[in-house]
Each structure stands twice: as structure tokens, then as C-alpha cells.
N, C-alpha and C positions, 0 to 999 in steps of 0.2 A: 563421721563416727560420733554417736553420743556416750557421755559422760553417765557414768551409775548414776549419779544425782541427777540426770535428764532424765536416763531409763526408770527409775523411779518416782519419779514424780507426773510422768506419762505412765505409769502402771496403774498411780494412785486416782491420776483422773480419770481412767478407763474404768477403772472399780467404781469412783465414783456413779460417774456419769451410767452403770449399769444397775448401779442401786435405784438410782432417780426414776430409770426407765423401769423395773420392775412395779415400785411404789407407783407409779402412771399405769400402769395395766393393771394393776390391783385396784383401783381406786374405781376401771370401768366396770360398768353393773356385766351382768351375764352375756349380755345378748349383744352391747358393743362390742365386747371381748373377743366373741364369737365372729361376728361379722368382718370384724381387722385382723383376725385370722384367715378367714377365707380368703379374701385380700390378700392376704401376706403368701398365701400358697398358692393363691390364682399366677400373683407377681412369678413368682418362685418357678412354677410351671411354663411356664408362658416365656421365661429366659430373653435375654437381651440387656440383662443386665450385667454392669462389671461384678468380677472377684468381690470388691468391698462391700457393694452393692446389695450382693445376694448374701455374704454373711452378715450383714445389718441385717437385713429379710428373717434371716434366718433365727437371728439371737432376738429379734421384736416377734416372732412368730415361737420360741421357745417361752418370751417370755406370759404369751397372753395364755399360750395354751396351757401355763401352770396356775394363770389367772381361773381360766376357767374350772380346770379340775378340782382350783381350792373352793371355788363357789360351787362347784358339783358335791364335792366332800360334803361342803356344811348344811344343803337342801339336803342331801342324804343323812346326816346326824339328826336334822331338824325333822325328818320324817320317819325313823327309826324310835326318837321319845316319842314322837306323838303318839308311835304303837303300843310302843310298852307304856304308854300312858294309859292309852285307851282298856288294851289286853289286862291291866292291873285290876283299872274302873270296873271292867266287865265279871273280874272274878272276885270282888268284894261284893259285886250288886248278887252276885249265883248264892254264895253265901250268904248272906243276908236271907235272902229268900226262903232258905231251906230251918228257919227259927219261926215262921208262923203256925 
């Protein structure tokens, strides 16, 4: 049987240790991301792994696929200004125009 101060301080490493592993899947660009997800679901499908096993699998596979949707997010913001960049450019150039 463990002690509260055991179970706490194995809670705090497991938090830890899942902060570190998010900051690791953040840090991969898009497309590593992607590919040790497939992985991670090929694993996942394919079974033969322990209980522990498959929810590591699972919580490295929750965390790439937040990776990616946060790099999906931001190529989507990033190409969303560049319209209303553009669409702004375009309707100052119409106006302009209509002063000759």
C-alpha cells in the first residue's frame, strides 16, 4: 500500500513527465507529427500489445494529434490574413482607380 506522499508525488511525476512529452510533440514540424501518428494507430490496430502499452500508444497518439491540429490551426490563420490581406489590397487598388 502507498503512502499520500507516495501517491503524490507519483501523480506529480506522471504530470510531469506528460508535460515534457507534449513540449516533444510540439516541437515536431507537421509532417513528423503526422507520420508517428500513423504509427502510433498502425501500433494501436495491429494489437499485441499490453494494457500499459496501448495506453502510452494512446496518450503519445492524443498527444501528436493536438500537435498537428495546433499546426493545422495556425497554417489556417496564416492563410485566412493573407486573404483579407489580399481582398483589402484589392479593394483599395478598385478605388483608386475610379479617381482618374
Amino acid at each position: 500500500m502507498t503512502s499520500k506522499t507516495e501517491q503524490t508525488g507519483q501523480a506529480e511525476q506522471v504530470a510531469g513527465t506528460a508535460g515534457q512529452a507534449e513540449a516533444a510533440a510540439e516541437a515536431l514540424g507537421y509532417e513528423q507529427a503526422r507520420d508517428e501518428l500513423i504509427e502510433v494507430v498502425r501500433r494501436l490496430e495491429t494489437g499485441g500489445t499490453t494494457l500499459e502499452e496501448s495506453l502510452a500508444l494512446w496518450e503519445r497518439g492524443e498527444e501528436l494529434a493536438k500537435a498537428c491540429r495546433s499546426r493545422l490551426d495556425g497554417a489556417r490563420a496564416r492563410l485566412d490574413a493573407a486573404l483579407a490581406e489580399e481582398s483589402a489590397g484589392a479593394g483599395r487598388a478598385e478605388e483608386g482607380s475610379g479617381d482618374l
